[in-house]
C-alpha positions in Angstrom: 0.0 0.0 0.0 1.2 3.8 -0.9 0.4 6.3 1.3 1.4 10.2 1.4 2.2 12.8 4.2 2.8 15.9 4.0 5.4 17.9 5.5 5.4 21.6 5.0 5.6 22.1 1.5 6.6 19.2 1.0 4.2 15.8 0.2 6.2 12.1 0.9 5.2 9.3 -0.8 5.9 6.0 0.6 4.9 2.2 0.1 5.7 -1.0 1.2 4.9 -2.7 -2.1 7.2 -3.0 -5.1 6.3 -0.1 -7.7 5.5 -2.0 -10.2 3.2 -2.6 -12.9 0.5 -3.9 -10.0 1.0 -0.6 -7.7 1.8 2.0 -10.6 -2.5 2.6 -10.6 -2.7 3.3 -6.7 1.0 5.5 -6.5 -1.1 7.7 -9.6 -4.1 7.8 -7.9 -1.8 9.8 -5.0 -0.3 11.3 -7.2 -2.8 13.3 -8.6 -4.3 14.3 -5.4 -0.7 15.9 -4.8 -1.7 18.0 -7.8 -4.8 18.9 -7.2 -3.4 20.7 -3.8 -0.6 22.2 -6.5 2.1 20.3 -4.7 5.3 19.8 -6.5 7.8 19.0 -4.2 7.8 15.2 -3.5 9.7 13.2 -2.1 9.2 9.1 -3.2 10.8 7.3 0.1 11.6 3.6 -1.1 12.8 2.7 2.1 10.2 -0.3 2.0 10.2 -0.6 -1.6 11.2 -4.3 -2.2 11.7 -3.7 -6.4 11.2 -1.5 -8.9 10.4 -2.6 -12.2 10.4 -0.9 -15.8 6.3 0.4 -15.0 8.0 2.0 -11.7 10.9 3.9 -13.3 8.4 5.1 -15.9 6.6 6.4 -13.4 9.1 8.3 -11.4 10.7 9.7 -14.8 7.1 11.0 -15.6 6.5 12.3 -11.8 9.9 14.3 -12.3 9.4 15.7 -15.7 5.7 16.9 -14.7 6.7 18.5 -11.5 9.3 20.2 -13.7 7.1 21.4 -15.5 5.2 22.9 -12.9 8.6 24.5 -11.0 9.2 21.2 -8.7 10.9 19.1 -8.0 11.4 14.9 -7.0 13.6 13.7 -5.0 14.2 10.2 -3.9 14.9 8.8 -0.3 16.6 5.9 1.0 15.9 3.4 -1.5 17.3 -0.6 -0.6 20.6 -2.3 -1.9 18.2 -3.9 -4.9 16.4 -0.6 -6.0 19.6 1.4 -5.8 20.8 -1.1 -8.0 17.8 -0.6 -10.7 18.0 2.8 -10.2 21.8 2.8 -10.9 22.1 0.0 -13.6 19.0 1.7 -15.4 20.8 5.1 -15.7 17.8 6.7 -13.6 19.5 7.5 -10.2 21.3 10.7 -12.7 17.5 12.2 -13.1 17.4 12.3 -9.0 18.6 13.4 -6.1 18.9 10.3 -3.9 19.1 10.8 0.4 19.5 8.5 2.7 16.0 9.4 4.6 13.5 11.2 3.9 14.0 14.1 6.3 16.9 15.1 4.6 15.3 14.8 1.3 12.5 16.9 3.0 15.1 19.3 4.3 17.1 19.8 1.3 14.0 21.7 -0.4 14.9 24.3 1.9 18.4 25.1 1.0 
């Protein structure tokens, strides 16, 4: 299940599923009610996310180029040996900042 908080002006999105094909519905679903409050500043915290497949680094490559759009910003927290991995192997870990929790990630948007 993927949840979000917000902190300041800042929305975190976390799961404990894989983002993959199977969650990628649910994490848009949030996602778009992150909009709708104008939020651009996100932080995805994978700290629980077991696996990221292709449908997931779509996703986060779309998140980050909309939110660009709109004068955000993504960054990603604390993501597991396996998902740094993917996000390393696949090239995508360049497109992000990565922290190692999500209150720093939370805490860099106000440097």
């Amino acid at each position: 299940m993927f949840t979000f908080r917000t902190h300041g002006a800042v929305n975190v999105i976390e799961g404990n599923e894989s983002l993959n094909l199977e969650h990628v519905a649910e994490v848009e679903e949030i996602l778009k009610e992150c909009e709708q409050h104008g939020q651009t500043r996100i932080v995805v915290d994978l700290s629980q996310v077991p696996l990221i497949d292709s449908s997931g680094l779509e996703l986060l490559l779309d998140l980050r180029e909309r939110c660009l759009k709109r004068g955000g910003l993504v960054k990603l927290a604390n993501p597991n040996h396996l998902c740094g991995d993917i996000l390393r192997i696949t090239g995508v870990e360049q497109q992000f900042e990565i922290f190692e929790d999500s209150v720093s990630a939370v805490g860099s948007f106000a440097q």
